[in-house]
TIRO-2110 file (N, C-alpha, C; in Angstrom, 1 decimal):
// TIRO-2110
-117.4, 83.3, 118.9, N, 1, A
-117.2, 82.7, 117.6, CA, 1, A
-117.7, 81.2, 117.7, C, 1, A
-118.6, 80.9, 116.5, N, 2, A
-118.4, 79.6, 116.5, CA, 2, A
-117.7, 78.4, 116.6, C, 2, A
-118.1, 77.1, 117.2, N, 3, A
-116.7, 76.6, 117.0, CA, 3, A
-116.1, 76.2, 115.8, C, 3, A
-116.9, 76.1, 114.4, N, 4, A
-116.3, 75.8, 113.1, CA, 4, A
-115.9, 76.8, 112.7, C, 4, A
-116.3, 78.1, 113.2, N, 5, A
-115.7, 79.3, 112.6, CA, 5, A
-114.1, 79.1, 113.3, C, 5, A
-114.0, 78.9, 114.6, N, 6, A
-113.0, 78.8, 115.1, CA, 6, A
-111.7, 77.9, 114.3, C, 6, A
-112.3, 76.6, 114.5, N, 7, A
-111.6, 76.0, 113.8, CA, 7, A
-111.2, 76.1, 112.1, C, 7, A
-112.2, 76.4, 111.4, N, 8, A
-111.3, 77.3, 109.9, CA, 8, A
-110.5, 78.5, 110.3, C, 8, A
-110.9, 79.0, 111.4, N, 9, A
-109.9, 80.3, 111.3, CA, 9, A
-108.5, 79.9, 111.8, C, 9, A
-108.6, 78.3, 112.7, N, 10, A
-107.8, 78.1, 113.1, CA, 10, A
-106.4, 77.6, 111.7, C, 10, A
-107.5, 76.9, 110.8, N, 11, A
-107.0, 75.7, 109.7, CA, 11, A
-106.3, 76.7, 108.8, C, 11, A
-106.8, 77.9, 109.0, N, 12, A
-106.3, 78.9, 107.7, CA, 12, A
-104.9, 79.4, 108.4, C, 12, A
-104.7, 80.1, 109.9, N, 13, A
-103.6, 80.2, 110.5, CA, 13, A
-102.2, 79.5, 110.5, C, 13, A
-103.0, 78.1, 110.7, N, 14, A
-101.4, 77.2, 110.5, CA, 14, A
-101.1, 76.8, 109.3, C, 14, A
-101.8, 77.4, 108.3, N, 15, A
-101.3, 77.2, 106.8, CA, 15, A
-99.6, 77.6, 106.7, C, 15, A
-99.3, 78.7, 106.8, N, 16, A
-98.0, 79.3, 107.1, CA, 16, A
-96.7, 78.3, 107.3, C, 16, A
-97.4, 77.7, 108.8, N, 17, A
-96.7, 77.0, 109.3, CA, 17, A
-96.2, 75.6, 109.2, C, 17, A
-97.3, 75.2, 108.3, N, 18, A
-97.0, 73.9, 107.8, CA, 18, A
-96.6, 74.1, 106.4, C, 18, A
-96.4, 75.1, 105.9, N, 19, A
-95.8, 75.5, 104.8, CA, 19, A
-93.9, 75.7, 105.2, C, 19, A
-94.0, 75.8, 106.7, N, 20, A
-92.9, 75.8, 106.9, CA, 20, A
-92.4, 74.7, 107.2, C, 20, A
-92.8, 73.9, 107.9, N, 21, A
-92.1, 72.7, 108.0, CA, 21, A
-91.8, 72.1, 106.7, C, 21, A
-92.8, 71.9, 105.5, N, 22, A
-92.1, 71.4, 104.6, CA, 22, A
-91.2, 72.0, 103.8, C, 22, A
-91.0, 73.1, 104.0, N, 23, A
-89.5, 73.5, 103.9, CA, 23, A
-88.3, 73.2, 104.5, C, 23, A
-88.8, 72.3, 105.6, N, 24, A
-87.2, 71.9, 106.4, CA, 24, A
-86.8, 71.2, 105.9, C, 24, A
-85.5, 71.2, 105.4, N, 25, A
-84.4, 70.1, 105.0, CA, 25, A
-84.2, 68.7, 105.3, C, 25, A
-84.0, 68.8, 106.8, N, 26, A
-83.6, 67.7, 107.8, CA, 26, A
-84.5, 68.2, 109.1, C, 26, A
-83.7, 66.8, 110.2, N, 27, A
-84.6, 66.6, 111.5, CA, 27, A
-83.9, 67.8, 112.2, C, 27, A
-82.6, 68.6, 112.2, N, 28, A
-82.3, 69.9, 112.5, CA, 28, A
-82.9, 71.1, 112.3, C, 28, A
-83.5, 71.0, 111.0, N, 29, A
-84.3, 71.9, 110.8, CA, 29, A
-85.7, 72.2, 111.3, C, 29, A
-85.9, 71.0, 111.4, N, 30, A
-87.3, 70.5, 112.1, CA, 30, A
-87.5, 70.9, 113.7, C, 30, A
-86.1, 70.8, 114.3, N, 31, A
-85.8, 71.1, 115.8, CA, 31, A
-85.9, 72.7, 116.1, C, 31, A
-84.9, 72.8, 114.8, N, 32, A
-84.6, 74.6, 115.4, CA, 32, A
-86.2, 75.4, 115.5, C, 32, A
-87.2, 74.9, 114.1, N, 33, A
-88.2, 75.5, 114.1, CA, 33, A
-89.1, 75.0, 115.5, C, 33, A
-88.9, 74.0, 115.8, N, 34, A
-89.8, 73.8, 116.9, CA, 34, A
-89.6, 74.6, 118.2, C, 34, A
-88.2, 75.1, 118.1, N, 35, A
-88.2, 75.7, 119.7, CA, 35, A
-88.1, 77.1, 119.4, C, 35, A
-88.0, 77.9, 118.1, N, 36, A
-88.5, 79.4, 117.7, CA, 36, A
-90.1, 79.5, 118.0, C, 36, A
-90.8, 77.9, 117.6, N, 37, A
-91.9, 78.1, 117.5, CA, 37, A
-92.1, 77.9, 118.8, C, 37, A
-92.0, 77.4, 119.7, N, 38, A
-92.4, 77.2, 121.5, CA, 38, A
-91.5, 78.7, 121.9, C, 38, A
-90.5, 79.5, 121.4, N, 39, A
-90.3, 80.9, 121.9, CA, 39, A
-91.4, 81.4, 121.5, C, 39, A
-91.9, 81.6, 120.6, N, 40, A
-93.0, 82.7, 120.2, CA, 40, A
-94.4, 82.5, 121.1, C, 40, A
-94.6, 80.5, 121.0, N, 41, A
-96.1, 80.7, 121.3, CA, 41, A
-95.8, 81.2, 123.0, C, 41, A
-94.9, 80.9, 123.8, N, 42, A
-94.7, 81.8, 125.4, CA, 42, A
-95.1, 82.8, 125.0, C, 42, A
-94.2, 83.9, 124.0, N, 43, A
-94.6, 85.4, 124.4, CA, 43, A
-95.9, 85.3, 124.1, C, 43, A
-95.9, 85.1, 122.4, N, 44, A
-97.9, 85.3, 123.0, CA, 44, A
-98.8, 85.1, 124.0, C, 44, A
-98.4, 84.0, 124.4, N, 45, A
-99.5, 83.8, 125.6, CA, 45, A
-99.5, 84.3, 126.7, C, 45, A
-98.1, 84.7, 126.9, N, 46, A
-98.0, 85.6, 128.0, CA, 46, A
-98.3, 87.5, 127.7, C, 46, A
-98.3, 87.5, 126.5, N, 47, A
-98.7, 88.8, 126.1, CA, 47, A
-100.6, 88.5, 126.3, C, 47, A
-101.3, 87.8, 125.7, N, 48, A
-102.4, 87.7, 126.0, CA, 48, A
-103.4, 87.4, 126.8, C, 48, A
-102.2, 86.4, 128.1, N, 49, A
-103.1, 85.8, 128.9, CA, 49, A
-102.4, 85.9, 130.1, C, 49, A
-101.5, 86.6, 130.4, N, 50, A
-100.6, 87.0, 131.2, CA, 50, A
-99.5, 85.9, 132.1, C, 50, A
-99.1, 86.1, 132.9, N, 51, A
-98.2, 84.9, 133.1, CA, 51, A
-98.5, 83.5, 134.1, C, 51, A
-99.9, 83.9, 134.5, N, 52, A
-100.6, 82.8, 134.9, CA, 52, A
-101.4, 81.8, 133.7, C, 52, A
-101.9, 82.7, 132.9, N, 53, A
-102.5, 81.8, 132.1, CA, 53, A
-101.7, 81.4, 130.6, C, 53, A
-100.3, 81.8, 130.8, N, 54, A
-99.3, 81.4, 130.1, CA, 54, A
-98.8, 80.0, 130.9, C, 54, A
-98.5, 80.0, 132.1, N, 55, A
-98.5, 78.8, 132.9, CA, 55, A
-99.1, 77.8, 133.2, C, 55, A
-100.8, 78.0, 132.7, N, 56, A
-101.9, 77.5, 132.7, CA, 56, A
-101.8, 76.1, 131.5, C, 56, A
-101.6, 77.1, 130.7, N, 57, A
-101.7, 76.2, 129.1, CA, 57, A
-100.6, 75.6, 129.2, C, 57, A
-98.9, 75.7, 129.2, N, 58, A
-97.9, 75.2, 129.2, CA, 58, A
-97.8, 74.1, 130.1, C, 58, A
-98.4, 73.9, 131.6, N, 59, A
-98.5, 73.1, 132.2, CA, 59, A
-99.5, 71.7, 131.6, C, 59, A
-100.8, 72.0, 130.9, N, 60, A
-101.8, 71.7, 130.5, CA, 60, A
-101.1, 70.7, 129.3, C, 60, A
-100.5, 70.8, 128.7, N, 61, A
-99.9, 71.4, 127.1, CA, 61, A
-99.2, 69.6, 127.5, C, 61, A
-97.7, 69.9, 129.0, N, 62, A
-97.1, 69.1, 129.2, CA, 62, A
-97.5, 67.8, 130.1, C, 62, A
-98.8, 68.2, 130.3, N, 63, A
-99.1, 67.0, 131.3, CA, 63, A
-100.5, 66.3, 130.0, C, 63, A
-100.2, 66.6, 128.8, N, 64, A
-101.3, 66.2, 127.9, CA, 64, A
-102.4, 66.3, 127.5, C, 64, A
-102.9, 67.6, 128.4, N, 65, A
-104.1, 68.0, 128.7, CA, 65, A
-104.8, 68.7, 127.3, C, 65, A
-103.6, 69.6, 125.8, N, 66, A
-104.3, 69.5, 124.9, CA, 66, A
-104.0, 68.6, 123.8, C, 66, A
-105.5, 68.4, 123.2, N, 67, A
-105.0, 67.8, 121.9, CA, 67, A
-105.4, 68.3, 120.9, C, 67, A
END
């Protein structure tokens, strides 16, 4: 895939999701969503990329490595 194709496919994906945060009420709400959303993106990544390359990205992720 291209990378602009990537990235619209990417900009159309987190539509959802930013549709969700501005649904949150408050900074609690903002919290709870952020760590459903860090449960989910683990399993995927570990469903996709197995548990090395689930530890790959998450390490990457925490030492700043994406932006």
């Amino acid at each position: 895939m291209k990378d602009t194709t990537v990235q619209d496919r990417m900009r159309e994906l987190v539509q959802p999701i930013e549709q969700q945060i501005r649904q949150c009420e408050d900074g609690e709400d903002l919290l709870m969503l952020a760590c459903v959303m860090l449960q989910h993106a683990g399993t995927l990544l570990e469903h996709q990329l197995g548990p090395d390359g689930k530890r790959t990205i998450l390490l990457s992720a925490a030492n700043g490595g994406l932006h």
